[in-house]
Phi, psi and omega in degrees: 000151209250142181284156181217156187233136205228146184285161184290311162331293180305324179265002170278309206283345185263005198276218175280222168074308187268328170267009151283336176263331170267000166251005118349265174345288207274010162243332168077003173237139186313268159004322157283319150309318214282286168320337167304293178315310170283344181265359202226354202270313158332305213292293189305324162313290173309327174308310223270317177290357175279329172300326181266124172298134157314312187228049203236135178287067168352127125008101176257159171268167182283153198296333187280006167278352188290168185228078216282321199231033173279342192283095173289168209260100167289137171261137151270325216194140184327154179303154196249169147274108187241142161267140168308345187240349184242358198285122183225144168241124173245137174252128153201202196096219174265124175189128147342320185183082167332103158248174187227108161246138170263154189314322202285316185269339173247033176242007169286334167314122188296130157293188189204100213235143180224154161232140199209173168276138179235105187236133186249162199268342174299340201087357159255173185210164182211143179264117179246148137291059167317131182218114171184218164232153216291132159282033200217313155273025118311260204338302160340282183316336194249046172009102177276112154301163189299151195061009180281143167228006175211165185259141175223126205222171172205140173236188201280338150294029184036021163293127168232166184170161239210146185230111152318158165291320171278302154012274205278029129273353222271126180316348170279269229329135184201156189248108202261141162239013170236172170250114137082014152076027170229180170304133158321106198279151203301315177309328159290346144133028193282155003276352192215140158221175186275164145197113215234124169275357180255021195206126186319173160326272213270027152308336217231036169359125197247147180035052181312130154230351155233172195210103205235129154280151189209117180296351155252153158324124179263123185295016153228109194256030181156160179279289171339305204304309211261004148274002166119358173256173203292162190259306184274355140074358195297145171248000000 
């Protein structure tokens, strides 16, 4: 048999996925999805994490692809109010050495700038420009004890949400304080947001201010999540 190489994307829709989605379609109760979904979600999950390099670069675009005025603006809960100067990111949970960092400390950090695809679950996307630092070095600073396997982040709007652990090492993942090679506009999710090429929109937590590392599933595993939608989210 001749090997064929399939975009991942692609081999998700022929996978169980795609024929899950036509016995969805024709049937119509909610109660019936919601149970599918869950006998099927683990399978998919496992799919997706075996699909991801850990240390492998997503495809970036050239700066003149951006699309300045594609990224729409999602609400979970009103823009929240940060003053910037008083504004701490806290790292704890197992970890070595707890930190509060202000934006001053963590721009201190080599920065990092991608142009990337932003894909919302909604169906649109947008090519962004990100400028911040690797969450894989936050992580660092706070010597993560043996066994973590997972992330947990709250933002200042009470949005919450949850990572496998290599997903949030991947050298893209980054904690952005730019947009578009500017400040981060507070709708987007300033002062600090996740941004990612491997993980849908709403993965991508807008005014993160804690950060918990955690050697279990933490039981609430996304604002999103925990209304049915999938937890590990990979494109």
């Amino acid at each position: 048999m001749s090997k064929i190489l399939l975009p991942r994307r692609r081999f998700l829709e022929i996978s169980s996925l795609s024929s899950l989605g036509l016995i969805l379609g024709g049937c119509g109760a909610p109660w019936f999805e919601q149970e599918i979904f869950k006998a099927t979600e683990p399978f998919n999950q496992s799919i997706e994490s075996l699909l991801l390099n850990p240390n492998k670069l997503i495809a970036e675009f050239p700066t003149s692809s951006i699309e300045p005025e594609a990224l729409l603006v999602n609400t979970f809960n009103a823009t929240p109010k940060i003053d910037p100067n008083k504004f701490r990111l806290t790292v704890d949970g197992q970890v070595n050495r707890p930190l509060s960092l202000s934006i001053s400390d963590i721009q201190k950090i080599e920065p990092v700038r991608m142009t990337i695809r932003h894909v919302c679950v909604e169906g649109w996307s947008a090519i962004v420009s990100w400028g911040g630092v690797r969450l894989r070095d936050i992580i660092t600073l706070a010597l993560p004890k043996d066994g973590i396997n997972y992330v947990n982040f709250k933002s200042a709007d009470g949005y919450y949400e949850s990572w496998d652990i290599v997903s949030a090492l991947h050298p893209q993942t980054l904690l952005a304080y730019e947009k578009n090679n500017l400040p981060l506009p507070i709708d987007n999710g300033a002062p600090l947001r996740l941004a990612s090429p491997i993980k849908l929109g709403y993965k991508q937590s807008k005014w993160v201010t804690q950060i918990t590392l955690l050697k279990e599933k933490p039981k609430a595993l996304g604002y999103w999540e925990d209304q049915g939608y999938e937890w590990f989210a990979g494109l």
